[in-house]
N, C-alpha and C positions, 0 to 999 in steps of 0.2 A: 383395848378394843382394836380389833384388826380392820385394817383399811378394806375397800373394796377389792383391790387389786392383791390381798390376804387371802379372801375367802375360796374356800376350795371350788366353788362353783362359777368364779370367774372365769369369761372365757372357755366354758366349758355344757356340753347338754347335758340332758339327765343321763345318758349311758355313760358318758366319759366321768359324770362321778360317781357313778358308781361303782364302777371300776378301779378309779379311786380309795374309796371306801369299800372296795372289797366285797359288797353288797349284792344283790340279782338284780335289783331297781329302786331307784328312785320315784318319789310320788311325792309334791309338793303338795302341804295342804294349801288353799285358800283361805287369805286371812279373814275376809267376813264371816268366812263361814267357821273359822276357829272361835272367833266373838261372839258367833249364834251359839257355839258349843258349851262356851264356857255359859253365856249368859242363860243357857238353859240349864246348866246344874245349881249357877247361883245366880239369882236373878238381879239382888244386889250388887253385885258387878256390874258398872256401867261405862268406867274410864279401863284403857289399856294402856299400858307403855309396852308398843310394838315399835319402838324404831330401829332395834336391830332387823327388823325386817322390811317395815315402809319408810326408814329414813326420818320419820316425824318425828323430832327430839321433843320430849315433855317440857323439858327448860327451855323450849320455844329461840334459843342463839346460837342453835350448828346450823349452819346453812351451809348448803353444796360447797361453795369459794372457802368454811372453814374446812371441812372436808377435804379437798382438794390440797388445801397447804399442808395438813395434818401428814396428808400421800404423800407430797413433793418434800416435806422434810424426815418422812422414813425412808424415803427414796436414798437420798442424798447420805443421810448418819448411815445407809446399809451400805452405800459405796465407801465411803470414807472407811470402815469397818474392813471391808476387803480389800481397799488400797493398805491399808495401813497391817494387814495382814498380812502381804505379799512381800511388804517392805520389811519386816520382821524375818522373813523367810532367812534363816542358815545356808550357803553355797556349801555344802559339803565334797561338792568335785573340782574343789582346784587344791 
């Protein structure tokens, strides 16, 4: 699962991901109104697990603070990663 600070659309409008994505435009849908969609083909559908979109984990024990640690420790292994890649580096000019 990618962090917030992962996702292409961080930090970014809808032109600049699209551009991105290579795309003419971007057009978010509205999640109620994806729930009215779905629940109009199938009416028994009545629960969603949307929380890659509104954050509301169905196991009810990610909260923002877990969240947040989940960022600050891929943060950190992604430094470590490129320190330790740099340190690896061959001097081939002496």
């Amino acid at each position: 699962m990618p962090t917030r600070a992962e996702l292409i659309a961080t930090g970014r409008d809808e032109q600049q991901v699209a551009r991105e994505i290579g795309a003419d435009a971007v057009v978010y849908q509205d999640l109620d109104a994806l729930k009215a969609a779905v629940r109009a083909v199938n009416p028994k559908l009545t629960q969603f697990e949307t929380s890659c979109f509104d954050g509301v984990y169905i196991t009810g024990d990610v909260t923002s603070e877990y969240l947040a640690s989940v960022e600050k420790a891929r943060d950190a292994g992604r430094q470590e990663s490129e320190d330790e890649s740099e340190s690896n580096q061959l001097d081939l000019t002496t």
